[in-house]
BAMARTI-468901 format. One record per residue (C-alpha): x, y, z; residue in three letters. Coordinates in steps of 0.05 Angstrom, whole numbers, plus 5000, padded with zeros to 4 digits. Last residue first. Layout:
N
@x: X	y: Y	z: Z	aa: ala;
...
***
This chain:
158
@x: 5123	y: 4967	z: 5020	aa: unk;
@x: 5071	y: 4957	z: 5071	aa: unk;
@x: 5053	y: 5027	z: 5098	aa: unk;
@x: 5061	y: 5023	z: 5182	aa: unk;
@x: 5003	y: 5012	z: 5227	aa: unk;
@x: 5045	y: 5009	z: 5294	aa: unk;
@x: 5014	y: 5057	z: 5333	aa: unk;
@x: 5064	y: 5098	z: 5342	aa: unk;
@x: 5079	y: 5092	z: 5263	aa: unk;
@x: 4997	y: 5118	z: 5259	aa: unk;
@x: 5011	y: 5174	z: 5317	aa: unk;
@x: 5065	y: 5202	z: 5268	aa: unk;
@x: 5038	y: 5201	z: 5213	aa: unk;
@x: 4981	y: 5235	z: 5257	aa: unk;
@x: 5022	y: 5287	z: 5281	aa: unk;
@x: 5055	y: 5301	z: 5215	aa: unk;
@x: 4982	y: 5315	z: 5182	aa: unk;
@x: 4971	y: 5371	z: 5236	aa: unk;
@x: 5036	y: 5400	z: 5226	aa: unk;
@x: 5018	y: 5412	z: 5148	aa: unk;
@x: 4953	y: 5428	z: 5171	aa: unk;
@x: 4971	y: 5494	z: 5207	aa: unk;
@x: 4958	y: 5472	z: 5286	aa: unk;
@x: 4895	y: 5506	z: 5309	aa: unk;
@x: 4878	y: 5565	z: 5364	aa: unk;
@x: 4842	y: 5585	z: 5411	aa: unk;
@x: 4837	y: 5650	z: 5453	aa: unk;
@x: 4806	y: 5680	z: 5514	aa: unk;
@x: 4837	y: 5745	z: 5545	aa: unk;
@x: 4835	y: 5778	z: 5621	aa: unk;
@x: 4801	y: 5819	z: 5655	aa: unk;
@x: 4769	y: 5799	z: 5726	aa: unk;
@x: 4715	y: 5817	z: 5786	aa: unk;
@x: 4709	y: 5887	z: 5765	aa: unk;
@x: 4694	y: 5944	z: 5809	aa: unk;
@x: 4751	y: 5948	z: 5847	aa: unk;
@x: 4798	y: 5940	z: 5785	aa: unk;
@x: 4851	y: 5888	z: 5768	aa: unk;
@x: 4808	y: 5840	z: 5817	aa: unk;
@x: 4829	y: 5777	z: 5774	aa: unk;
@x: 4884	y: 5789	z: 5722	aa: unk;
@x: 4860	y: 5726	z: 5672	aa: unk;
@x: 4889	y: 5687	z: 5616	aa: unk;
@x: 4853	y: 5639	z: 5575	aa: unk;
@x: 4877	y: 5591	z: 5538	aa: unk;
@x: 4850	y: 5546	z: 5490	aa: unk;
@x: 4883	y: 5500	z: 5445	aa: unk;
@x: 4874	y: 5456	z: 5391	aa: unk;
@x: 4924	y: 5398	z: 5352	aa: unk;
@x: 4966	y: 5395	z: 5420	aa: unk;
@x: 5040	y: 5372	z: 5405	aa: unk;
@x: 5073	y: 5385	z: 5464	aa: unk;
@x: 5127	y: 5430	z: 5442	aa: unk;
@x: 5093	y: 5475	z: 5383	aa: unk;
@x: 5017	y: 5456	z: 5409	aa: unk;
@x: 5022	y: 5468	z: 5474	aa: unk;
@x: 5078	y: 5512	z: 5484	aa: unk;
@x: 5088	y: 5555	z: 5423	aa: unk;
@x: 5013	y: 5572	z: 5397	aa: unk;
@x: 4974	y: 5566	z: 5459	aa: unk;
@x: 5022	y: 5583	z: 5510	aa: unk;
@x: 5059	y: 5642	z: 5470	aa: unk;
@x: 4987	y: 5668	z: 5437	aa: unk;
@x: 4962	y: 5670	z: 5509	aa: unk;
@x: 5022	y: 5716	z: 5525	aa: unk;
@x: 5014	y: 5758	z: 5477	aa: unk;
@x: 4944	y: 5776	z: 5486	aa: unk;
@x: 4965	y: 5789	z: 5566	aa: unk;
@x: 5012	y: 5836	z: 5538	aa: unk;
@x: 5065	y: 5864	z: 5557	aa: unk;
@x: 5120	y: 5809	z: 5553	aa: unk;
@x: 5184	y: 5797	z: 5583	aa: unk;
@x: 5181	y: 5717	z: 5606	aa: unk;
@x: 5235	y: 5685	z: 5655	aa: unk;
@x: 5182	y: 5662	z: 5710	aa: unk;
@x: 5122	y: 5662	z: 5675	aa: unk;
@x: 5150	y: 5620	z: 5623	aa: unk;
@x: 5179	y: 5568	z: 5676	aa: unk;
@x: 5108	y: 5563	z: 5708	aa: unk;
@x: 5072	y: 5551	z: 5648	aa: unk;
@x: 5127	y: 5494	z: 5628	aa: unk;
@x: 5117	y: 5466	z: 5707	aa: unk;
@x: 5041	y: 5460	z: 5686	aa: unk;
@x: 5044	y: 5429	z: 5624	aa: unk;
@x: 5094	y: 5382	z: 5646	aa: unk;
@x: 5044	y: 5358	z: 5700	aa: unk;
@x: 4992	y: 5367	z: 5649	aa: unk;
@x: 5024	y: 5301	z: 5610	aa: unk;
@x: 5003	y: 5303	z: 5541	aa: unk;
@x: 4987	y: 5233	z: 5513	aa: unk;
@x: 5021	y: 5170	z: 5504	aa: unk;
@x: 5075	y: 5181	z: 5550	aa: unk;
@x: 5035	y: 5172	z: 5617	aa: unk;
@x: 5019	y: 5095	z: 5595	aa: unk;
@x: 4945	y: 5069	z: 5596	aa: unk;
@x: 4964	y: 5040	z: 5532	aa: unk;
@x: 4886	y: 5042	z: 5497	aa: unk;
@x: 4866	y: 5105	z: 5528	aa: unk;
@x: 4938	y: 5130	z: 5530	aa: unk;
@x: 4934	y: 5124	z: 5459	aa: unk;
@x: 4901	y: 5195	z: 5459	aa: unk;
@x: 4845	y: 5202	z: 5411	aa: unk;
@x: 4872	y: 5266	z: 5375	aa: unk;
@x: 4893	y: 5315	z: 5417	aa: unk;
@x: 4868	y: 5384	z: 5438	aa: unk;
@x: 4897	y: 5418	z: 5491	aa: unk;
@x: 4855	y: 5459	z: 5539	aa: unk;
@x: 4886	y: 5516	z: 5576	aa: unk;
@x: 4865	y: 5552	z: 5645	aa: unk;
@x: 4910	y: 5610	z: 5681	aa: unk;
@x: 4901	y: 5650	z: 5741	aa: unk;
@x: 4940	y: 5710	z: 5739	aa: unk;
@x: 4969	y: 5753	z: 5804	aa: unk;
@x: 5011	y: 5813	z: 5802	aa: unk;
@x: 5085	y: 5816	z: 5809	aa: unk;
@x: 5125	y: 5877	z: 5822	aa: unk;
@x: 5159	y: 5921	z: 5777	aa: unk;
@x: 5118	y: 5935	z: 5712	aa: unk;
@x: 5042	y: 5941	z: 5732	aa: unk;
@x: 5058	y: 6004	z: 5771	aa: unk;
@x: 5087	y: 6033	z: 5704	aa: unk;
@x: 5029	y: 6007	z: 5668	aa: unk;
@x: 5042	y: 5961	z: 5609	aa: unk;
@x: 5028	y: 5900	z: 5633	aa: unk;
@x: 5061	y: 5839	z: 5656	aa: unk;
@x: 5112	y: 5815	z: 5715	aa: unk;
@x: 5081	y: 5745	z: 5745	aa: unk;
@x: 5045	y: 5707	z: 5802	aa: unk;
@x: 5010	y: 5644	z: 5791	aa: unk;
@x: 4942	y: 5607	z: 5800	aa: unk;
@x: 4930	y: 5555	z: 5754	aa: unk;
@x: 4847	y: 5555	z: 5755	aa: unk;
@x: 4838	y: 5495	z: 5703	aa: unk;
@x: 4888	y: 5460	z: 5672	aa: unk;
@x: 4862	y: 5417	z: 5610	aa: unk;
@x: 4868	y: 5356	z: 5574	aa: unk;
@x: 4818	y: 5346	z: 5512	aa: unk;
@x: 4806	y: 5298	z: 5473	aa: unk;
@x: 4795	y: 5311	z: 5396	aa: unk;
@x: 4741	y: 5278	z: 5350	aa: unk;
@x: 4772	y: 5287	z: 5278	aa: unk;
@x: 4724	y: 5322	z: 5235	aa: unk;
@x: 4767	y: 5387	z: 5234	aa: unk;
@x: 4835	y: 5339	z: 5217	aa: unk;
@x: 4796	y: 5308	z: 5150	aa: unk;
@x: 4770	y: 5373	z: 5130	aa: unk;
@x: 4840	y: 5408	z: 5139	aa: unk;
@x: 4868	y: 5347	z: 5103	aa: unk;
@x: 4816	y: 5340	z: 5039	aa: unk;
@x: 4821	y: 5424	z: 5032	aa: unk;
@x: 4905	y: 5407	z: 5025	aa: unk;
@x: 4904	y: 5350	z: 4986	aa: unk;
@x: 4918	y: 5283	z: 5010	aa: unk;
@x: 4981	y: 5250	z: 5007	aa: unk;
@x: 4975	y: 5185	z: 4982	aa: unk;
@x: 5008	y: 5131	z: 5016	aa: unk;
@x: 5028	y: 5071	z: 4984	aa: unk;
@x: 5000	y: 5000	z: 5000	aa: unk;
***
């Protein structure tokens, strides 16, 4: 059997219809340097943090084995790195970061979701903060499940 590569509209379509599940953080609370106040720029202020990462059926159903999906402990200790040694502004900037660089550039994610929230930034507002989500591009999505397939052992016959 030889692999066909399928075209571009076919793979999009093919990785959108794909049931994903979904590992999340919920209510990471953390302290970090952001904003671009001058009393938001030398102490700390406090962020709670939530992501959802997208994967394809994880064979950790099947394997019940800790590499075979995305590990939220990682997750969380990679969150808490980048708000350690990070220099952005931004809130919107540093949702794209998670989303786009962390969890689905190192950790493979196919969709994310991330929201980033200042709680109590005003006395009259309970939070503000930033939502976003985002998608692999398809030529990373159709790596991933190449990928998954040799994983999984269902290799091309030659």
């Amino acid at each position: 059997m030889i692999a066909v590569p399928l075209p571009r509209a076919a793979a999009q379509a093919d990785a959108a219809a794909t049931p994903l599940d979904l590992i999340f953080i919920e209510g990471l609370r953390a302290q970090t340097v952001i904003g671009i106040f001058d009393d938001e720029l030398h102490a700390p202020q406090p962020l709670v943090i939530d992501v959802q990462a997208g994967v394809p059926r994880a064979r950790a159903c099947d394997t019940d084995r800790i590499g075979d999906t995305i590990d939220y402990g990682r997750v969380r200790e990679r969150l808490l790195r980048l708000l350690a040694e990070h220099r952005l502004q931004l809130l919107e900037a540093l949702a794209e970061t998670i989303a786009s660089d962390i969890l689905i550039g190192e950790f493979g994610a196919r969709w994310a979701r991330v929201k980033v929230v200042k709680p109590r930034k005003f006395d009259d507002v309970e939070a503000v903060g930033v939502q976003i989500e985002r998608s692999a591009p398809a030529s990373a999505t159709q790596s991933a499940t190449i990928l998954q397939l040799l994983g999984s052992g269902l290799c091309p016959e030659r």
